[in-house]
Every structure is written in C-alpha cells, then in structure tokens.
N, C-alpha and C positions, 0 to 999 in steps of 0.2 A: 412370814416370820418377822417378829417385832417383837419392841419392847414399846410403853407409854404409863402414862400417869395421869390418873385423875380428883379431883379433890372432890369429897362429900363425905356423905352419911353410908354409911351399912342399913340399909333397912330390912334386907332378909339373909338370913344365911339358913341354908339347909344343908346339913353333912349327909351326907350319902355312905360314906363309908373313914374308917380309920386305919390307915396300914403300916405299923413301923415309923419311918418319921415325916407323913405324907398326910393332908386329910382332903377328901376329896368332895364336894359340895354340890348336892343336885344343884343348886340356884343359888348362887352368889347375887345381890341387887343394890343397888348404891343409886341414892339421891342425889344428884350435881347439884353443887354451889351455884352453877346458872341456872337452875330450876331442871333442867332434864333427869331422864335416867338411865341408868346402863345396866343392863342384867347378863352374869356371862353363866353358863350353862357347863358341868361336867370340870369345874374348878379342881386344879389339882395346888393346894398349895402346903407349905414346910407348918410342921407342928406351933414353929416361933410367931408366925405371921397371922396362924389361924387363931391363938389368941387373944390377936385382936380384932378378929371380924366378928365380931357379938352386933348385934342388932343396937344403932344408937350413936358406935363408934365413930367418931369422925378426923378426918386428916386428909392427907394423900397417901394415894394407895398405887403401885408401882406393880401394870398388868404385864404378862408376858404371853403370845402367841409363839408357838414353834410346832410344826408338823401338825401332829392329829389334836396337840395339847394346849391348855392355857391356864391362866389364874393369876394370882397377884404372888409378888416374889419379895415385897419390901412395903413396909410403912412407916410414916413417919403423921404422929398423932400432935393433934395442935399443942401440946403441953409441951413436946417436945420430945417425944419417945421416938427412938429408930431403933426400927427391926428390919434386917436384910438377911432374908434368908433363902437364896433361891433352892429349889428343889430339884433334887440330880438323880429322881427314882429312872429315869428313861435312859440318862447318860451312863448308870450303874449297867441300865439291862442290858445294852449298846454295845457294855464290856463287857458282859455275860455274853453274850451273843457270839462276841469275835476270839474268845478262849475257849469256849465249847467246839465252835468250827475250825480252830487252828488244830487241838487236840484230836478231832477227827479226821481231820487232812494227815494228822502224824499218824495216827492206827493203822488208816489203809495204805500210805505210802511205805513204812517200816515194820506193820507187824504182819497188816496183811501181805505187803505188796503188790497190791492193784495201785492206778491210780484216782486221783481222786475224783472221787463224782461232781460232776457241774454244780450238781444240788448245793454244795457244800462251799465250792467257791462262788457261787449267788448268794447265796447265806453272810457268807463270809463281808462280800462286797458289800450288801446291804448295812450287816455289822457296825463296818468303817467307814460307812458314810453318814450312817445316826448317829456315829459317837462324833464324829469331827460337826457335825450339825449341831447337838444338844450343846459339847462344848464352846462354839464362838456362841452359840446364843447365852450360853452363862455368861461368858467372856462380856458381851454388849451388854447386858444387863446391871453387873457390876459397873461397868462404866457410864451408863446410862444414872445411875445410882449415886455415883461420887461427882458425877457433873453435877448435878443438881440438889449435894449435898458435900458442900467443900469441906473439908478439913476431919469429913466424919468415917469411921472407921467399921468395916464390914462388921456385922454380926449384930447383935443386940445393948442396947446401954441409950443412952441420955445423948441430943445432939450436943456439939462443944458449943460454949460462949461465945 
C-alpha cells in the first residue's frame, strides 16, 4: 500500500467502465519524462481526475496502490491546474459492510435471540479493517498531495502564486 508520483504524458487511456463518481480504465499508460513508461491495469480513478487523462495530457500524476486497488488520485498539469480527488468508492463499501453486519448481530441477538453467528462477526472484522485501511490510505494521500504541493488547497482550481 502507497501512494507516488510520476511526471509524463497520458498516451492511452481505455475506460472499462463508469459508476456514479468513479471511472475505471482497462489501461491507463503514461510516457516518462526520462523516456520510460508505466502502464497500470484495472485503474480506478474520481470523475475530477479522469478528466484529465485524455491521451496527450501532460503533468504529474499522483498514483495510489491499496489492497486489491490502484489508479491516480491527483494531478497537477504544467499550466498549473490541480485536481485532487481521491476515490472513496471502497471506504464507502467498507462502511456498508460494517452497518449491514452490525444490524444483523442486532436481529439475532434482540429479535431473534440466538447468538450471533461467526459468519457475521468475520464479516464484520473484515468490515473494520477495510474501512481503517482505505481511510489512512486517504489520509497518506492527501498528505502526500500538500507535501509536494505547499499552500494549495484540496479539491479542484488553479495552483496559488
């Protein structure tokens, strides 16, 4: 799990799919300023950021790895455009996860009165371990983000002067 940056060109982007406020890219590919390149696979990134990966774009591009996931979460274009927007579709489901499981530990403990099945506090565990996981990785990200961009301000607009 990480966060990094790297500066180039977008040379392919292929979206694979669009969900609410997520897009996801069979093949993301970026040309390095040292001549290399990098291609990441199964990209999940925020609608503000996928804006600007159009084939051509260039700047730095602000990748993030966590569990099964990755993609870019922030850019900042040589003109001077900054977008930061990390994508919290996994930390949402995290919390879906651990409200469905709590409401079913309540049914069988108070309506049924059994107790609760293992299943559900595995479930559960699992839950609050993805959500405390996706969350410090936002957490790094953002910080990762304002390190390397002083004075500038989450979300989308112009760096400052």
């Amino acid at each position: 799990m990480g966060v990094s940056h790297i500066d180039g060109r977008v040379n392919r982007a292929e979206i694979k799919r669009q969900r609410g406020k997520v897009h996801q890219y069979s093949i993301l590919q970026f040309a390095l300023e040292d001549g290399g390149e990098r291609t990441i696979k199964n990209a999940v990134v925020s609608n503000e950021v996928a804006a600007h990966l159009t084939p051509g774009t260039a700047g730095r591009f602000y990748l993030y790895n966590q569990m099964d996931g990755r993609g870019v979460y922030a850019f900042r274009g040589s003109g001077g455009t900054l977008v930061n927007q990390y994508p919290q579709h996994a930390e949402r489901l995290f919390l879906l996860l651990i409200l469905i499981n709590v409401a079913m530990m309540l049914v069988f403990q108070f309506v049924l009165g059994e107790g609760t099945p293992v299943l559900i506090l595995i479930a559960l565990a699992i839950g609050v371990v993805g959500y405390i996981a996706t969350r410090v990785m936002r957490g790094r990200a953002a910080k990762a983000f304002a390190a390397d961009n002083p004075g500038a301000a989450t979300g989308v607009g112009q760096a400052p002067a």
